[in-house]
N, C-alpha and C positions, 0 to 999 in steps of 0.2 A: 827158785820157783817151787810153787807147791807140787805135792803130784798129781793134786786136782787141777792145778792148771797146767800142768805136761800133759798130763791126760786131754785135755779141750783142745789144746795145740795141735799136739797128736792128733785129736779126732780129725780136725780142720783138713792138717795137711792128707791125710790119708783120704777121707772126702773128698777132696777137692783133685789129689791125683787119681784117683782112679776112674773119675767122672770125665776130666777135663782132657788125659790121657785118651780114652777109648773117644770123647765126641769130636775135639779134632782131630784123631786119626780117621775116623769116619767121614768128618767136614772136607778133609781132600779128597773122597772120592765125588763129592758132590751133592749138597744137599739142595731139597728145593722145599720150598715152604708147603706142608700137610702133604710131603711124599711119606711114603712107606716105610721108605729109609731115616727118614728124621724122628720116626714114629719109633720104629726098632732100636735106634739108638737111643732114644728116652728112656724106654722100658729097661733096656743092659744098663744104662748111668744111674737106675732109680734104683738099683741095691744096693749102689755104692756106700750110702750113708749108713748103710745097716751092717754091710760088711766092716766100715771103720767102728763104729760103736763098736759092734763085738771082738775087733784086733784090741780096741784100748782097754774093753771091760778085764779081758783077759788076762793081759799081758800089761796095762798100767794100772786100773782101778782093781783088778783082783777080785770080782763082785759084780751078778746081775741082781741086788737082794734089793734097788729101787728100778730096777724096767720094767716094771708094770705087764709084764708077762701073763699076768692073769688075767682073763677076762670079767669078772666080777660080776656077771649078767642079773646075780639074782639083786641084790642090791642097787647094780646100775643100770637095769635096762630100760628104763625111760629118759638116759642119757645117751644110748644107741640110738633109742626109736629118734631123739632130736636129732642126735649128729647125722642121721640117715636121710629124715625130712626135710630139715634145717632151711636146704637149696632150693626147694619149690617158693616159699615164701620170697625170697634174695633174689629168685630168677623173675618173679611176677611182677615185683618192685622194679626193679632195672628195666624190663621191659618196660613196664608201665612210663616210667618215665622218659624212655629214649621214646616211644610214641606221644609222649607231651608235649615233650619240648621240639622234637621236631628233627632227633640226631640218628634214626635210624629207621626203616622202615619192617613194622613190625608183623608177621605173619603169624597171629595165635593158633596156628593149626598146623606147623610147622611142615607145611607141603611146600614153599617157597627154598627152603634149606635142603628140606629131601630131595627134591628134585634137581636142586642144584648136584648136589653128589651124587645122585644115581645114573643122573645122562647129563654129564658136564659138557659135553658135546653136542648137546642139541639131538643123544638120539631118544632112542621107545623110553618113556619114561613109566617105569614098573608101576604097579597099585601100592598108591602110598597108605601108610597104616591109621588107623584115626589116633587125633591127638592123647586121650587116653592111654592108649597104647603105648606109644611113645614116652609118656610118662615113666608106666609102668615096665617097657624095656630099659629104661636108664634106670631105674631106680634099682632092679633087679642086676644092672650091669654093675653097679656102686657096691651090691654085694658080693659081686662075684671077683672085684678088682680092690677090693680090701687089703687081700694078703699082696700084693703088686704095692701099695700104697704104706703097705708096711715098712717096706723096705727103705723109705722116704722118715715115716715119721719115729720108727725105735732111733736112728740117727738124730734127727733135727730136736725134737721134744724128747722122745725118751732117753736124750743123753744130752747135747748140749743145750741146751734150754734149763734142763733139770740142775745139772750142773753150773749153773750160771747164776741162776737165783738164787741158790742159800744163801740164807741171811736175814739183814734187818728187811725194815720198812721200805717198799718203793722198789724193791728187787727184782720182784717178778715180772714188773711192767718192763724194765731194764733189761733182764733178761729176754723179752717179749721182742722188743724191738731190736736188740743185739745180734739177737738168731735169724729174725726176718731178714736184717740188710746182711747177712753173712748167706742166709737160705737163698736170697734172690741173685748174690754174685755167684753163689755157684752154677744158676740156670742161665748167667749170661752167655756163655756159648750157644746153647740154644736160643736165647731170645735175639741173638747176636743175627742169627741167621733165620730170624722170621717165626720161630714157634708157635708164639704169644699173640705178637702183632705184627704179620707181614708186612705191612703197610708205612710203619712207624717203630721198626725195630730200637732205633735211640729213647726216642720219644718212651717207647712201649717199657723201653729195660727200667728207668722210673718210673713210669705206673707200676709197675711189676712189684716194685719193691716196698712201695707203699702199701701195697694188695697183702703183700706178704707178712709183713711186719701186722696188719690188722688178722692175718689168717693164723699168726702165730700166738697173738692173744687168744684166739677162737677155737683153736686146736688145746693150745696151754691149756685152757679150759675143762674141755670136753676130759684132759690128759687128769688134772687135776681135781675133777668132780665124780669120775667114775674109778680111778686108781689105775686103770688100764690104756695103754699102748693102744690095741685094740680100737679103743673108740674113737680114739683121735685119730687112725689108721682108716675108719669107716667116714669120719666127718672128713675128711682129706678125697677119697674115694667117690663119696658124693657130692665134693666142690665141682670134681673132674667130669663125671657120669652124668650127674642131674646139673646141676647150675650151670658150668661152662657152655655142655654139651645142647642142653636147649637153647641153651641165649642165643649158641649159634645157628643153630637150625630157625631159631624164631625168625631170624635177621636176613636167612636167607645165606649165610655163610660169610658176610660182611656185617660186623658189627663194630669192627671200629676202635680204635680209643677209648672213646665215650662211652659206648654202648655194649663192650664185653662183660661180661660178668666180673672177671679182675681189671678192668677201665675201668674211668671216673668214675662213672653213675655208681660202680658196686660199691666205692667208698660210702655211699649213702646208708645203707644198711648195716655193711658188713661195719662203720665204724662205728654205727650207736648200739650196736651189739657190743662191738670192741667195750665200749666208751661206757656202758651198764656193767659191761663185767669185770672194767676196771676199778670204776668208783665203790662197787658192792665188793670190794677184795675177792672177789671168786677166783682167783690164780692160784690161792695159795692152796695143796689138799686140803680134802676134809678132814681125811684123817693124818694120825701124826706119821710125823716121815718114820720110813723104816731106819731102824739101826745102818750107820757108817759100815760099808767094808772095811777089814781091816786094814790096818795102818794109816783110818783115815779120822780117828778121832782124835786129830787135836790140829786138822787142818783150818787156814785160811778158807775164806768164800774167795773166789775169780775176782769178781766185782762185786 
C-alpha cells in the first residue's frame, strides 16, 4: 500500500475511534433524542476528524502544504458570502415545497417552533423574536460555530476527500461520494439514537447519507473554488445554523423525513446544485495543486 493510502486508512480508523469511542461510552449513560447530553457529545466527536487529520499529516503524510489553512478572503470572498448565504435559498425551497405538497405543516414566522422549545410544557411562553431576527441570529450563529465545524471539515474534505481524488477524469465526483457514505457511517451512532431523525432513525441513517454524499459535492466545492478549509468550514456551519435550524423552527420542531432540510425534499436543491457543479467540473481547484509532501512524488492515487 501506498502511504497515501496508509495515510486515508489511518485517518479512517483514528476518526472513527475517537468519535465512536467517546459516543457509545456516553450512549450508556443514556441518551434521549435533542437532550443536552447528545448535543455535548456531538460537539466532543466533532474534533475527532481534525484531530485524526492532523496525527496522519504529521506523522504519515509529513506535510500541511494542501490543508488549505489559509483563508484566502481577498480573492475568495464571494465564495464565503455564498457558503454563508447559500441555506436561506435551500431552506425557502424545502419549505415551500413540504407546504405544497402537503408533508408538513409550515410556520414562516417561526413562532410555531419557538414556542415549542421555549415552553415544551405548556408553560409562559416568552416574546418570540420577529422572523427577521431569527434570520439574522442564525446567520450570525453560522459565524460564530465555524471554527466548531472546522473540526468536522479539515478531516472529511481537507484530508480525505482531497486525498482520494488525485487523479484522472471522474475522481473527484468519486471521491465526492466515497467521503459522503464513509462521513454519514461515522454519524451513525448518533443518528442510531435519534439525532437526525428521531422518528425514523433507520429510515433517517439513508437519507442521511444521500444528504451527505450531495453536501460533500457542495463542500468539495466551496473547498475547491476558494482554496480554503475555512469556507467549506463556514458552508458546513450554515447547513447547521441557517438551513437545518430554521426548517426546524419552520415545522414547528417536526419536520420529518420529507420535510428536514437533509430529508427528501432537500435532495431537490441540494442535488441540482450537486448535479451543476458536477457537470461544470467545479470540483477540481482552480488553481494548480500545491507541490506533494515529500516522499510523496512518485505516489499511486487511492482510487
Amino acid at each position: 500500500m501506498s502511504q497515501r493510502g496508509t495515510g486515508v486508512l489511518a485517518y479512517i480508523v483514528a476518526a472513527f475511534s475517537i468519535s465512536w469511542t467517546l459516543w457509545y461510552g456516553l450512549a450508556g449513560q443514556g441518551w434521549e433524542p435533542g437532550s443536552s447530553d447528545l448535543r455535548w457529545a456531538v460537539l466532543q466527536g466533532a474534533f475527532a476528524p481534525a484531530l485524526a487529520a492532523i496525527a496522519v499529516r504529521l506523522w504519515v503524510d509529513k506535510g500541511f502544504g494542501d490543508a488549505g489553512l489559509r483563508l484566502n478572503l481577498r480573492k475568495s470572498w464571494k465564495y464565503y458570502l455564498l457558503a454563508w448565504l447559500l441555506p436561506l435559498p435551500v431552506m425557502a425551497l424545502v419549505l415551500l415545497l413540504a407546504q405544497t405538497f402537503g408533508l408538513a405543516e409550515v410556520d414562516w414566522t417561526f413562532r410555531s417552533g419557538l414556542t415549542a422549545l421555549a415552553a415544551p410544557e405548556g408553560g409562559v411562553t416568552p416574546e418570540i423574536p420577529s422572523p427577521w431576527t431569527m434570520v439574522m441570529f442564525s446567520l450570525a450563529s453560522a459565524a460564530i460555530t465555524m471554527p466548531i465545524l472546522f473540526g468536522e471539515e479539515f478531516g472529511w474534505r481537507g484530508y480525505l476527500q482531497q486525498r482520494i481524488f488525485r487523479g484522472g477524469k471522474g475522481r473527484p465526483l468519486v471521491a465526492a461520494v466515497v467521503t459522503g457514505c464513509i462521513w454519514s457511517l461515522w454519524h451513525l451512532p448518533l443518528n442510531l439514537q435519534g439525532y437526525n431523525f428521531p422518528d425514523q432513525p433507520l429510515a433517517g441513517a439513508f437519507v442521511f447519507t444521500v444528504s451527505c454524499i450531495l453536501l460533500s459535492i457542495i463542500f468539495g466545492w466551496f473547498l475547491a473554488a476558494s482554496g480554503s478549509i475555512w469556507c467549506a468550514s463556514l458552508a458546513h456551519a450554515s447547513t447547521n445554523a441557517v438551513g437545518a435550524s430554521l426548517v426546524l423552527l419552520a415545522t414547528g420542531g417536526k419536520p420529518g423525513i420529507m420535510a428536514a432540510y437533509l430529508g427528501v425534499l432537500g435532495w431537490v436543491p441540494l442535488g441540482l446544485l450537486a448535479a451543476w457543479i458536477v457537470a461544470t467540473g467545479r470540483l477540481r481547484p482552480t488553481s494548480e495543486e500545491p507541490a506533494p509532501a515529500p516522499g510523496h512524488e512518485h505516489e499511486q492515487d487511492v482510487l
